[in-house]
C-alpha positions, 0 to 999 in steps of 0.5 A, spaced: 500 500 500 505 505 500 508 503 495 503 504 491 501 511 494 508 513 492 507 511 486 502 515 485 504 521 488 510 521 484 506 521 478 502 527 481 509 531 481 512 528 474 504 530 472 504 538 474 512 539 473 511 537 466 505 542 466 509 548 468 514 548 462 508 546 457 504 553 456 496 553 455 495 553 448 491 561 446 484 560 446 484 566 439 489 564 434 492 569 431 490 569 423 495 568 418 499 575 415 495 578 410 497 580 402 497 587 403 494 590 396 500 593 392 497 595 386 490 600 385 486 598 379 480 602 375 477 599 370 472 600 364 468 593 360 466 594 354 459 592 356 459 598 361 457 594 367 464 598 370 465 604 368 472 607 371 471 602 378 476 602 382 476 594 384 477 592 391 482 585 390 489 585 392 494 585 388 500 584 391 508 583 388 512 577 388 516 571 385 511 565 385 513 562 377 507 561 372 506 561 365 502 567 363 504 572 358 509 578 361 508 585 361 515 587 363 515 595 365 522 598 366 523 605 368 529 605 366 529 606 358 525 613 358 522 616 353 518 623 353 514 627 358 507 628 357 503 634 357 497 632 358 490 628 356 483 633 354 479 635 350 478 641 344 474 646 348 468 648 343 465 654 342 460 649 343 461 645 348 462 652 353 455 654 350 451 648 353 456 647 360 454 654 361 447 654 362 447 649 367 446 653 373 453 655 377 452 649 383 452 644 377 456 647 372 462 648 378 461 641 381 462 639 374 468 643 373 471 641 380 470 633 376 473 634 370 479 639 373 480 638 380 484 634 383 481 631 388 479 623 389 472 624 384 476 628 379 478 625 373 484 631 372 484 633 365 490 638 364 490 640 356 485 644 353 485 645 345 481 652 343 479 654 337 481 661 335 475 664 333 469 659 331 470 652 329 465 647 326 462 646 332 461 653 334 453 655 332 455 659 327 463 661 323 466 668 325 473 670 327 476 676 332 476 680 326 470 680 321 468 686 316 464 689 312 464 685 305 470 690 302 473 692 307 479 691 310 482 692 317 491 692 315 492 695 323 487 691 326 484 696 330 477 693 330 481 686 333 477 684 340 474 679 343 468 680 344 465 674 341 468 669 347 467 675 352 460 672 355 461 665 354 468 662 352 472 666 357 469 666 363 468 659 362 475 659 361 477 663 367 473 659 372 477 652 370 484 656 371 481 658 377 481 650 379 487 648 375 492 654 375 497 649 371 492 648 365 495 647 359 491 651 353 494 649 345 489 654 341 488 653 332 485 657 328 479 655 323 478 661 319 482 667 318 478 673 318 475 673 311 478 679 308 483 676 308 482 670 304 482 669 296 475 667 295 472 671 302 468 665 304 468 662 310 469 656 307 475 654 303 480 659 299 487 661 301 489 667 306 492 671 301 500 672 301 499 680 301 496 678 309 501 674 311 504 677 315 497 682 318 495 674 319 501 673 324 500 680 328 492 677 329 496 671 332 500 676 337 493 680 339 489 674 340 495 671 345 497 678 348 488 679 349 488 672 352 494 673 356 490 679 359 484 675 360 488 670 365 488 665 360 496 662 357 496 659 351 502 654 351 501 653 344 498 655 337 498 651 330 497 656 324 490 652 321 487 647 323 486 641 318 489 645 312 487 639 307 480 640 308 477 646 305 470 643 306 468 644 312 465 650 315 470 654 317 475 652 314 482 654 310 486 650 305 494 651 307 499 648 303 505 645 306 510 650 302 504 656 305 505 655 311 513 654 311 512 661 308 507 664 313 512 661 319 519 663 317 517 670 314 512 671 318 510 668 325 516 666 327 519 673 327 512 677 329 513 672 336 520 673 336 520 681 335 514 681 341 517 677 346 512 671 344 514 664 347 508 661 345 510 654 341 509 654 335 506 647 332 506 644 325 501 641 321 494 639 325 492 634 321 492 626 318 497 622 319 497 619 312 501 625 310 507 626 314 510 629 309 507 635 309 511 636 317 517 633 314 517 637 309 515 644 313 521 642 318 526 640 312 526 648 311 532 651 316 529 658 315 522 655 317 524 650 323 528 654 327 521 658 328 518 650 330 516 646 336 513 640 333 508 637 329 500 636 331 496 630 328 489 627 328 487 620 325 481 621 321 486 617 315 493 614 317 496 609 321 498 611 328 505 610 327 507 616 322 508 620 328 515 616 329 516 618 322 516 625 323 519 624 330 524 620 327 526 625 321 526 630 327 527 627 333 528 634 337 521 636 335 515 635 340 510 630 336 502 632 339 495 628 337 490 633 338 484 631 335 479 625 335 471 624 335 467 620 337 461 618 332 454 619 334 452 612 332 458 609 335 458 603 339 461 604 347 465 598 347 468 598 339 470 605 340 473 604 347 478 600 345 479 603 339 481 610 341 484 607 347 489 603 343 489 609 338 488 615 340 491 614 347 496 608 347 498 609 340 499 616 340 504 615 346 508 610 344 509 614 338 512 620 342 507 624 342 506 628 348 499 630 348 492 625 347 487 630 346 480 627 344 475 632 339 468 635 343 468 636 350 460 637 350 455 639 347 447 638 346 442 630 344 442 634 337 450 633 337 449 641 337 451 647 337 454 647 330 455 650 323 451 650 317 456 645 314 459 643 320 460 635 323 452 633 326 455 627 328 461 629 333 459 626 340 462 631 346 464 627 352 458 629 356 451 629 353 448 636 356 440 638 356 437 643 357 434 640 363 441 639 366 442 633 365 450 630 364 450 624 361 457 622 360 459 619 353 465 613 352 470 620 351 469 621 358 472 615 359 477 614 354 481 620 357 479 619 364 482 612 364 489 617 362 487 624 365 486 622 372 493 618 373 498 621 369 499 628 370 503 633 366 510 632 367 510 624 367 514 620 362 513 614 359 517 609 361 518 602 357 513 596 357 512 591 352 506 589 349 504 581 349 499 579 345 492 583 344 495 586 351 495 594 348 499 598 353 503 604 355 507 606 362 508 612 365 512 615 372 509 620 375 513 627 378 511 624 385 514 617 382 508 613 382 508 607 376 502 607 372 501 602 366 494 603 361 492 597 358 487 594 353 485 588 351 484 587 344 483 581 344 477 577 343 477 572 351 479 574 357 486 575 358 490 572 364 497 576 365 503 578 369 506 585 370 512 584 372 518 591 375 524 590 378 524 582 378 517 582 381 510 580 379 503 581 381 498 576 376 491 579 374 486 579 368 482 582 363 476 580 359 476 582 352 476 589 351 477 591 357 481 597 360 485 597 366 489 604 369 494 600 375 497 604 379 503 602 384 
């Protein structure tokens, strides 16, 4: 008997020694780490059940191996920085933005120029000098009675844009101070023209150079508005006489007009303006290449403007390659008014934005920033069916068109001062990169494919693996 009370004593101790160096297990485990999300995305689907959604996965960096395409960014091979992404400001589009009442049109200024969270930043604005097509009607800063002619233009003003255009102007600068303003021409003053319409003809070489002094007022009367404009080209569209207004300009012209003309009147007055070629097709590189081929002339120029109405996009590197030291800008693209979201979805995004930037171009700017369900104001004559980035009726209402988001998808993550950096294009997977002044990564890809896409971004050694149906676009931030 005592031996078995020795016993079991002995195995009590052993028991509760044992138990002091074994801790309780905790009644709470802790979670396992999670990935902490490394990659914010915004996304647009053909099908416009997403429109510019941020999406709420987590992407997260690593070094797990798989076989799925790559695209490989590097910053380390840069190429231009960016000016911009926007839209023409129309006579037009500023009439029906600014009947909406001042609440609305301000919250839709803050959305479309501001620079917080809800805002999409656009930060480059083509105007037109004088009417273009889309104006309710053609006039110029300088029109005259038939026969009369005005060398001094002493009648020069602004008063056609003073209630409308430049107050609507002035309220935008007043959001982003640093907006970038490219101004163009339709028309001359007809006086000035061979066939004194507001249509077609020439500008007649006895005016050529009272047509640069119009440049000078128009530049020096907006500087006085509060309004910069970065930089002119001498005509819109200069082989398409058909539109209204318009004016036919050759290459050999407008080389004449820039080198004995322009280019000395802004040098004479302290203009620092740049001065862009050529505003056209890019089935013509020839006509800025020919422009810039006369020393005389190019001494004067900054670079060469495109729209891609006829061409392929890759006649931008034809002219940057001939002339690698001038700027390449695109500067307009419509959408149509019988377009199909998705179809022009991905094809102005593979174009317009990712194909002029990949070509050097350091503007994407699409046509029409607003106007009314009639796809007006216009001209007698002008486009009827260019459809605004935002549709605006008389009640008020804002209905915003695949143009929104084409440039949204580029405007509200790559500011000015951006510049492109190397990435590959695997596949249908259309894309451009970019690094941010503040030193953000941002990656713009569109899937032109017809599937769903499943791929890697891959930077400095590591990838995050994600997908798009077809397409799709996507705007990724790191």
């Amino acid at each position: 008997m005592r031996y078995f009370l020795n016993f079991l004593l002995a195995g009590i101790f052993a028991s509760c020694s044992q138990a002091k160096d074994v801790p309780n297990p905790p009644v709470n485990p802790p979670p396992p780490p999670q990935a902490t999300n490394e990659v914010d995305v915004w996304l647009t689907k053909s099908d416009q059940s997403v429109k510019l959604q941020k999406q709420t996965g987590i992407l997260a960096f690593g070094t797990t191996a798989n076989m799925y395409a790559n695209i490989e960014v590097n910053e380390a091979n840069t190429f231009q920085s960016v000016d911009g992404f926007g839209y023409t400001l129309t006579g037009g589009s500023a009439q029906v933005i600014k009947q909406l009442s001042t609440q609305t049109r301000q919250e839709l200024l803050q959305e479309l120029f501001g620079a917080n969270g809800n805002s999409i930043s656009i930060n480059y604005i083509r105007l037109s000098i004088g009417a273009s097509d889309l104006n309710s009607a053609p006039f110029t800063y300088n029109d005259l009675a038939a026969g009369q002619t005005d060398v001094n233009l002493t009648s020069f003003s602004l008063a056609p844009d003073m209630l409308v255009l430049i107050p609507l102007l002035k309220e935008i600068v007043a959001i982003n101070p640093s907006i970038k303003f490219m101004a163009t021409p339709w028309s001359p003053p007809i006086w000035m023209k061979d066939n004194a319409s507001f249509i077609g003809g020439s500008l007649q070489p006895q005016y050529y150079s009272v047509y640069s002094q119009y440049f000078v007022k128009y530049i020096q009367k907006m500087k006085e508005e509060g309004i910069v404009i970065d930089a002119i080209t001498p005509q819109n569209e200069p082989l398409h006489p058909g539109n209204n207004p318009s004016l036919l300009m050759t290459a050999s012209q407008q080389a004449d007009f820039i080198k004995n003309h322009l280019g000395p009147a802004f040098r004479n007055a302290n203009i620092s303006t740049k001065i862009v070629i050529y505003d056209h097709n890019a089935d013509k590189p020839e006509y800025p290449i020919a422009i810039l081929s006369d020393g005389a002339a190019n001494q004067f120029i900054n670079g060469s403007a495109f729209h891609l109405y006829a061409g392929d996009i890759s006649a931008l590197s034809t002219v940057h390659n001939a002339f690698p030291s001038k700027d390449i800008y695109f500067t307009e693209q419509y959408t149509a008014s019988n377009g199909d979201f998705g179809g022009d979805l991905k094809w102005h995004l593979k174009n317009v934005v990712i194909g002029s930037i990949r070509n050097w171009s350091k503007t994407a700017l699409e046509w029409n920033l607003a106007n009314d369900p009639g796809f007006g104001p216009h001209t007698p004559g002008g486009c009827t069916t260019c459809k605004g980035a935002l549709t605006i009726d008389g009640a008020g209402i804002i209905t915003r068109n695949v143009g929104y988001y084409i440039i949204a998808h580029a405007s509200k993550f790559i500011p000015a001062g951006s510049v492109r950096i190397e990435s590959n294009i695997p596949g249908s997977l259309n894309n451009v990169a970019f690094k941010t002044p503040a030193g953000k990564k941002v990656l713009l890809v569109e899937n032109d494919g017809a599937s769903v896409a499943v791929f890697n971004i891959k930077h400095n050694g590591k990838w995050v693996t994600t997908s798009l149906d077809a397409g799709a676009v996507a705007s990724y931030v790191w």
